[in-house]
N, C-alpha and C positions, 0 to 999 in steps of 0.2 A: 226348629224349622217352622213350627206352626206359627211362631211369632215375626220371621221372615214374609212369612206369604201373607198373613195379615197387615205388616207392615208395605207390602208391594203393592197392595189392592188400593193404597193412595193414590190417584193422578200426578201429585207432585213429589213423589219420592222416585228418588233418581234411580232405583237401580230394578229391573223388568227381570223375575222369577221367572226362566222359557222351561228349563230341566229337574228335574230331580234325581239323581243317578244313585242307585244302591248296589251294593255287592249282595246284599241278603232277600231274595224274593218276597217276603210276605215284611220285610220292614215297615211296621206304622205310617212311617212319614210317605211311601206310596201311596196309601189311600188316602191322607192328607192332599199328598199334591193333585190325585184325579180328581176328587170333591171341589176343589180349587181350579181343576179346567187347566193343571197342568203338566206337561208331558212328564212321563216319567219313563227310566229307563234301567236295564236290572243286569249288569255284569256280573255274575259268581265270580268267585276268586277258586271256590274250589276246583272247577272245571281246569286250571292250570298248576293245578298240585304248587310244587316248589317252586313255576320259572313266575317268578316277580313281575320279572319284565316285561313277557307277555300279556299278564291280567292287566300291567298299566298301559302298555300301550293298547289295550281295547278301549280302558279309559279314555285314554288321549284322542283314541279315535272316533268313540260319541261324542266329546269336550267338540273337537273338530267338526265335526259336520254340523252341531247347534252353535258355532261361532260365538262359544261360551265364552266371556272375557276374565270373568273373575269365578273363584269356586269359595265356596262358603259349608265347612262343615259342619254338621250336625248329628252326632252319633254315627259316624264314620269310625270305625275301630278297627282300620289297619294301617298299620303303619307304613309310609311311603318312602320310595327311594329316591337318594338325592339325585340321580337323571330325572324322574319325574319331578320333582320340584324344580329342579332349574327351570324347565321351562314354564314354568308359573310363578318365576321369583315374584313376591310380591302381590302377586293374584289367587293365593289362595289363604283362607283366613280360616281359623278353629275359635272355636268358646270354650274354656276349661274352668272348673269348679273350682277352683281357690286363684287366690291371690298372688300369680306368680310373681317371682320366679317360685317363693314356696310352693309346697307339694304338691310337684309335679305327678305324672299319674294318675293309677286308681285309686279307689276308700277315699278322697278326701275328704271327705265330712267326720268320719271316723277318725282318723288320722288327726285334727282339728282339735277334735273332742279333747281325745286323748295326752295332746300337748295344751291341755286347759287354755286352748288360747280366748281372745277376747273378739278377733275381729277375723271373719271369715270373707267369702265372695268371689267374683267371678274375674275370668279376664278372658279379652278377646284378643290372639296374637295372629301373626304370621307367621303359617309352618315355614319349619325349618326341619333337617333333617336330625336334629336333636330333639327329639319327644318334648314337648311343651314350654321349649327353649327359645323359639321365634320372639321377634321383635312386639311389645306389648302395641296394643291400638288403643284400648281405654280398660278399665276396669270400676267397678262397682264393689263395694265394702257390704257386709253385712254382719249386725253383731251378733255372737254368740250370747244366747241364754241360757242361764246358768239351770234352766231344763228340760232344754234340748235332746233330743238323741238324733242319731244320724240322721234319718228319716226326717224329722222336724226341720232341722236343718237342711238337709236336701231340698227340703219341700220351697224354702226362701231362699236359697240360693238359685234355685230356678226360675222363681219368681223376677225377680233381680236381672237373671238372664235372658227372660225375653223383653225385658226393659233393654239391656244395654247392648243386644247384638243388633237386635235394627239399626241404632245408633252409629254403631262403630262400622258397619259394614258403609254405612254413610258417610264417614271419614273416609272407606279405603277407596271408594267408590268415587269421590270428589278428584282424590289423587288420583286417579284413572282419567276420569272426566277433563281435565288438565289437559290432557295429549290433545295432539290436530285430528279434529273430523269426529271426536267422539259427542254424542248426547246423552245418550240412554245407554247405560250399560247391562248386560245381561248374563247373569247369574245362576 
């Protein structure tokens, strides 16, 4: 997210940071976005125990009143339902730690290790309601060193990733920008 908001503080980058929205009160990237001068807003998910549907529609209905167009995750760690993604086919975007479709989920770095591969990295997709199964946007490669440990790795694979999620939110954002009457989308 830090690499978003750094990336929006351009003039000429098309896509305007208004929300930050978290399910977890004291998540990092709140005090990222107030520091940054931008709104930020705090849904728990526990507050509605098991009904799904209600913690998303409180989502939907911050999303709604900031006439968010696109949603861009960043350490968001619940999984969403396909009512909720329908109505954001295509407007809402994740960054995951390998090279998918490969190893989807968590440990990827570990996991990586472990299958002695040679080329690690990121990708930025569109959710879908199959866990990190969404349509790729771009991805970025990063080589494994042969002494590496997770951590190490981790460490460049993030690097990597705030290279190429500005990027790619720029791609998704273009194809937004397409439709009638749009200029500046917001995020």
């Amino acid at each position: 997210m830090s690499a978003l908001i750094e990336a929006a503080k351009d003039s000429n980058y098309a896509v305007e940071i208004v929300l930050v929205l978290s399910n977890v009160k004291d998540a990092p990237g709140l005090k990222l976005a107030q520091a940054a001068g931008i709104e930020t807003v705090v849904v728990e998910h526990q507050p509605f125990g098991k009904d799904k549907a209600a913690f998303e529609q409180a989502l939907q209905n911050e999303l709604e009143q900031k006439d968010i167009q696109l949603i861009c995750l960043a350490g968001f760690m619940r999984v969403l339902s396909g009512g909720f993604l329908k109505q954001w086919t295509n407007r809402i975007v994740n960054i995951h730690p390998s090279l998918l479709p490969a190893y989807k989920g968590l440990d990827t770095h570990q996991r990586v290790l472990d299958a002695k591969e040679k080329l690690h990295g990121c990708s930025v997709h569109y959710v879908t309601e199959e866990v990190d199964g969404g349509q790729l946007i771009a991805q970025m490669r990063v080589a494994v060193q042969d002494n590496d440990t997770a951590e190490t790795l981790a460490a460049r694979v993030l690097q990597a990733e705030h290279k190429l999620y500005p990027k790619a939110l720029l791609l998704v954002a273009d194809r937004i920008l397409r439709s009638p009457l749009q200029t500046k989308k917001r995020a």
